[in-house]
N, C-alpha and C positions, 0 to 999 in steps of 0.2 A: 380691433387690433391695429396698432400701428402698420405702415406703411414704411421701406426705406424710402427715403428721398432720392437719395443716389445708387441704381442698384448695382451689382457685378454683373459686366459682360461677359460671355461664356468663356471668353479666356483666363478674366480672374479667375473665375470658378474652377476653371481647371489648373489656376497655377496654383490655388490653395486647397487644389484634390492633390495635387503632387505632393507637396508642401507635407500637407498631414499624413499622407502616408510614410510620408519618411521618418516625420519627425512626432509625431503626436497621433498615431493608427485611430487610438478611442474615440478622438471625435471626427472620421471622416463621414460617420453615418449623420451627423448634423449639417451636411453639404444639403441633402436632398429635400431641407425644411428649412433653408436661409430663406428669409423673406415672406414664411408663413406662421411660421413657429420664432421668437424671438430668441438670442440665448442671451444664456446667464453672463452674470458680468463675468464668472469666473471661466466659461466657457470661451467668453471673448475676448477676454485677457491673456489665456491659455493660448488661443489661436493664433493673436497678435506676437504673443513672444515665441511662437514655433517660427514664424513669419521673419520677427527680426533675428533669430538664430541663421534660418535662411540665408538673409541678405550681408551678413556678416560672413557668412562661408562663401558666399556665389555672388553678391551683387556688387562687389567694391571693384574698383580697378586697382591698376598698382598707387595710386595717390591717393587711395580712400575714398576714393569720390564714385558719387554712383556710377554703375554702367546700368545698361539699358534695362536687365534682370534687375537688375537693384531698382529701378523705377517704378518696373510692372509690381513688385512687392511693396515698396512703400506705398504706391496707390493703393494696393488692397489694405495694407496695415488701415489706413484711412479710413475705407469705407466701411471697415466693419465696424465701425464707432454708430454708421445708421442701423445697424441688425442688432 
């Protein structure tokens, strides 16, 4: 099995357990098998657009431009491209 290259530190992990809880419940039970179990592309495509849903609601400043929350989510947007 594949390996990530780049993996989540426990804070991603926990900003994309929040993340799906809110926004996508189904796959928060896919949290506990990142990086041993690979997902589907639809799974990670799924997760990715809960993720930019997210950053669109909470990471923009008033100029559209990221703020900090919006950083921490587009780095995860990112890294789920190695899972």
């Amino acid at each position: 099995m594949r390996r990530p290259s780049q993996i989540l530190s426990r804070e991603q992990v926990e900003l994309l357990r929040c993340v799906l809880q809110q926004r996508l419940p189904a796959l928060v039970g896919r949290i506990a098998t990142l990086g041993r179990v690979p997902l589907s592309e639809r799974e990670r495509e799924a997760m990715r657009s809960a993720l930019a849903g997210e950053l669109c609601s909470t990471g923009l400043d008033e100029a559209d431009e990221h703020n900090q929350r919006g950083l921490e989510i587009d780095d995860v947007i990112g890294l789920l491209a190695n899972y």
